[in-house]
C-alpha positions as CSV (number, residue, x, y, z in Angstrom):
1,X,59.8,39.0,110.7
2,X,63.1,41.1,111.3
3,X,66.3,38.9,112.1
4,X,67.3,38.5,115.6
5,X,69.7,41.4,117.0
6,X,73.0,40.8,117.9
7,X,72.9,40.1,122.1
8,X,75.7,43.2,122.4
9,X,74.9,46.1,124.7
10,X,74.2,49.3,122.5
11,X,76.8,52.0,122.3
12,X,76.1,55.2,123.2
13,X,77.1,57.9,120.7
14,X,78.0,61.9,121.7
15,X,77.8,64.2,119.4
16,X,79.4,66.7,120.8
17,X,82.2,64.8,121.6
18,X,82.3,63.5,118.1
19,X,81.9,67.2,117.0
20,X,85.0,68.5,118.8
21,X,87.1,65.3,117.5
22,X,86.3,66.8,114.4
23,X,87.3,70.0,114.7
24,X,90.4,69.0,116.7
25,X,91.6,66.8,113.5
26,X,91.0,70.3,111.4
27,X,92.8,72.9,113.6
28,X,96.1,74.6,112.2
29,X,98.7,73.7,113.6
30,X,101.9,75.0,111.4
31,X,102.2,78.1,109.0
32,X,104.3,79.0,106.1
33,X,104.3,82.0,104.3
34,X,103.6,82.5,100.8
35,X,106.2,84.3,99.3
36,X,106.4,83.6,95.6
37,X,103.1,85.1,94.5
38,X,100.8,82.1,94.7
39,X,96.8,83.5,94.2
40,X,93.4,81.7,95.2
41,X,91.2,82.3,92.2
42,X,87.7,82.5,93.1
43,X,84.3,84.1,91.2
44,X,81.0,85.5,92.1
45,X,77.8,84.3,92.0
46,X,76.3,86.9,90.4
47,X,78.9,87.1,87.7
48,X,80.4,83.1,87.3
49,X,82.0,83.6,83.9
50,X,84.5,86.5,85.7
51,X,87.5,85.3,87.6
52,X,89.0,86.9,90.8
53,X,92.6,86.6,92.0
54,X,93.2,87.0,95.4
55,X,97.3,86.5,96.6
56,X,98.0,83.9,99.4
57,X,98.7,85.0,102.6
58,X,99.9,81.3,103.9
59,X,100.2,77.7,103.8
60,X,98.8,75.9,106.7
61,X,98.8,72.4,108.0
62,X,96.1,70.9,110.0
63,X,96.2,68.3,112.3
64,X,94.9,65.6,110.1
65,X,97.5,66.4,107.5
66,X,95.7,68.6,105.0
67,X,97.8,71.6,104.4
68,X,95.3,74.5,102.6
69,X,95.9,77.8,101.1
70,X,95.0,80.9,103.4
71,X,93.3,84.3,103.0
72,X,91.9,86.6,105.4
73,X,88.4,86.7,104.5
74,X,85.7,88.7,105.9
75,X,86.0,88.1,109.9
76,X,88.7,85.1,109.8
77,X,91.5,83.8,108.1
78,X,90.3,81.0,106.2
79,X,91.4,77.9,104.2
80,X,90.6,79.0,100.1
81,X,89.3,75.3,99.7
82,X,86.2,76.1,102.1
83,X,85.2,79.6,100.9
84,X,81.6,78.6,99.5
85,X,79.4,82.0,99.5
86,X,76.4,82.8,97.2
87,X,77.2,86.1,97.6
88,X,81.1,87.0,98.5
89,X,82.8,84.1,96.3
90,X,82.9,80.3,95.3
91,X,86.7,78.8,95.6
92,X,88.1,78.0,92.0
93,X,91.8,76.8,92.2
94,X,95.3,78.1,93.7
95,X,96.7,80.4,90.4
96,X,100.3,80.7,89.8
97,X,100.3,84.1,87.8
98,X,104.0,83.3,86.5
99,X,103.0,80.5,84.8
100,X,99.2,80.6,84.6
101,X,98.6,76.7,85.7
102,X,95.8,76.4,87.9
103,X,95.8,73.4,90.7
104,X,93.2,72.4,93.3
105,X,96.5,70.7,96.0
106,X,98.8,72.5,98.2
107,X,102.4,72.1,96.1
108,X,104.7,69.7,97.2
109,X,107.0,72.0,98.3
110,X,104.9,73.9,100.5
111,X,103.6,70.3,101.6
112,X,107.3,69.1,102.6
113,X,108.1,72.3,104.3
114,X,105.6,72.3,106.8
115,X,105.6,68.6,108.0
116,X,109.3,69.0,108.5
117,X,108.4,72.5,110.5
118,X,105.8,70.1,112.6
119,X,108.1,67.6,113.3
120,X,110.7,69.9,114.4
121,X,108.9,72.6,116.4
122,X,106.8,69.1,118.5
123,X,105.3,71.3,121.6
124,X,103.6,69.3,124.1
125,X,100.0,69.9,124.1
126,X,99.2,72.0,127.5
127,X,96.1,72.7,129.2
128,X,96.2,76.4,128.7
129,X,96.0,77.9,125.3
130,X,99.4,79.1,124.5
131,X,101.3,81.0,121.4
132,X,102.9,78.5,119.1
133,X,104.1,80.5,115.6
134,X,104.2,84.3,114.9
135,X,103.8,85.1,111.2
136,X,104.5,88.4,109.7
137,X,102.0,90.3,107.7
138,X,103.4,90.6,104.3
139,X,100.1,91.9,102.4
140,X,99.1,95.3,104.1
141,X,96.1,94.0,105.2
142,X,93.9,95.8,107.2
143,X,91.3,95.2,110.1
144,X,88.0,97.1,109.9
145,X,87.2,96.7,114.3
146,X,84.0,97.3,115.4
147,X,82.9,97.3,119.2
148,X,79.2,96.9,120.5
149,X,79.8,99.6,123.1
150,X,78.8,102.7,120.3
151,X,82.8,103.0,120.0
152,X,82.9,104.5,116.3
153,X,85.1,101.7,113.8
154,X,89.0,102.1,113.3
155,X,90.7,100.8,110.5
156,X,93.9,99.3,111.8
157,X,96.6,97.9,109.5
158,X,97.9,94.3,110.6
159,X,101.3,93.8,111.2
160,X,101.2,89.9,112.2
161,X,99.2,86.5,112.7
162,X,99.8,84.4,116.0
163,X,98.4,81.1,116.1
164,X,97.5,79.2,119.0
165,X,97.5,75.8,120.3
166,X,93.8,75.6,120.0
167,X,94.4,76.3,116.5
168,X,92.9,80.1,116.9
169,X,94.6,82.6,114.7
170,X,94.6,86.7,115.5
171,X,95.3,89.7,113.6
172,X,98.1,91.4,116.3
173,X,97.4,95.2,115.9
174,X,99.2,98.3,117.1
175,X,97.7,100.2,120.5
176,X,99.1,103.9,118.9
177,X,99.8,105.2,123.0
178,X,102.0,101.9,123.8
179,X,104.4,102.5,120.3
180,X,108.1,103.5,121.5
181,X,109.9,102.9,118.5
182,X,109.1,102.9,114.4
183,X,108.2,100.8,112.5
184,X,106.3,99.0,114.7
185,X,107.7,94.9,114.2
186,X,106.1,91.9,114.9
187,X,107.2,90.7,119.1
188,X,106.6,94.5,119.6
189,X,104.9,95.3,123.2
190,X,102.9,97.5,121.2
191,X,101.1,95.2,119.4
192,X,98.0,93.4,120.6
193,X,95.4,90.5,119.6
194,X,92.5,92.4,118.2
195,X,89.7,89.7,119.1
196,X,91.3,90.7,122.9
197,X,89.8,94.0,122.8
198,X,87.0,94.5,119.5
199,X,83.7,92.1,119.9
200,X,84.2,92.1,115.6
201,X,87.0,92.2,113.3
202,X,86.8,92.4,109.2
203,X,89.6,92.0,107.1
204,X,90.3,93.8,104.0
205,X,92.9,93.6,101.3
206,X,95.6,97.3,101.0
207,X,93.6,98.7,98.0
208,X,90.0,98.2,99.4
209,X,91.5,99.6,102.7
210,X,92.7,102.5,100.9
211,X,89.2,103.3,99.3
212,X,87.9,103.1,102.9
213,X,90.5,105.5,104.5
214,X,89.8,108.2,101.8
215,X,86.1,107.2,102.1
216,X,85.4,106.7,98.5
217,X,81.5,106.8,98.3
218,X,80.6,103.8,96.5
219,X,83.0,101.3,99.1
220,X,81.6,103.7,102.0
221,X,77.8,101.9,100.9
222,X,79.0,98.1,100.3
223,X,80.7,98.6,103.2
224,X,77.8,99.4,105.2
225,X,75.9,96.7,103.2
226,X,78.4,94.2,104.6
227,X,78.3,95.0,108.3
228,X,75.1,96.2,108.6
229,X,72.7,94.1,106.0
230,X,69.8,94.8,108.4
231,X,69.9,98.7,108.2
């Protein structure tokens, strides 16, 4: 015979409330750029013995504390520690190619800086998503933007992140008819959020952007691999 339960009334649990705590205590809400060469080292499944460097775009500091390493990564920018892909790459350790040591933590110094950054730049939390940091783009990276509408792709080169109080971050791209002045800055009016106006956005390192513009054959077909594995 079971033992008696306790007289209490039972507690109702919702999961989707429980869900979006979740994701609140995750979402970004301080950058800092990576400026001294710090790489996210990462490796394939298909080939785990070979090691990839990728450089770090940013530091970033979530709500819970964590502060992760940042890369734009297929269709987001991502934290390294969470990139887990059987077939685009497994997160190793953050690299610093200077002096070859490999660590799994944000350094201290990136740590420091941003909590201070928090604790200065305190906005009160609105109802209505607003812009909280600009960050230049420091990397050349580029957005591959695809529409749904038949619109053939553009490759458009990034020239800032902005990231939101909902913790959102957009690629900020240049509308070529609105440019007045060169080169376009970040805080130009020329520059828009891309997720504003293309249903999908990839991101792609300079060099593999380069291959793309001069449509080299063999990126032209892994290309097509990636954003259309169906065809």
């Amino acid at each position: 015979m079971g033992s008696q339960l306790s007289p209490r009334s039972a507690q109702i649990i919702d999961l989707e409330t429980m869900r979006h705590r979740l994701r609140a205590r995750k979402r970004l809400v301080r950058l800092s750029p990576e400026l001294d060469g710090l790489e996210m080292l990462y490796y394939l499944a298909s080939d785990p013995d070979t090691l990839y460097a990728m450089p770090l775009l940013a530091w970033g500091l979530r709500e819970d504390g964590e502060v992760v390493g940042l890369v734009p990564w297929m269709e987001s920018l991502s934290a390294c520690h969470e990139l887990d892909d059987p077939e685009y790459g497994h997160f190793v350790g953050y690299r610093d190619p200077e002096t070859r040591e490999i660590f799994h933590l944000a350094p201290e110094h990136k740590i420091a800086e941003l909590e201070h950054a928090a604790a200065y730049f305190d906005y009160e939390e609105t109802p209505d998503v607003s812009l909280t940091q600009q960050l230049p783009e420091t990397q050349g990276t580029h957005a591959l933007c695809m529409d749904s509408d038949g619109r053939p792709w553009q490759l458009k080169q990034i020239v800032a992140w902005h990231l939101y109080s909902d913790g959102t971050v957009d690629a900020m791209l240049v509308d070529d008819a609105r440019v007045v002045s060169l080169p376009v800055l970040p805080g130009d009016d020329c520059l828009y959020p891309g997720r504003s106006r293309h249903d999908t956005l990839y991101f792609f390192q300079r060099y593999i952007a380069n291959r793309i513009r001069n449509e080299d054959p063999d990126t032209l077909e892994a290309l097509a691999l990636m954003v259309m594995p169906g065809s």
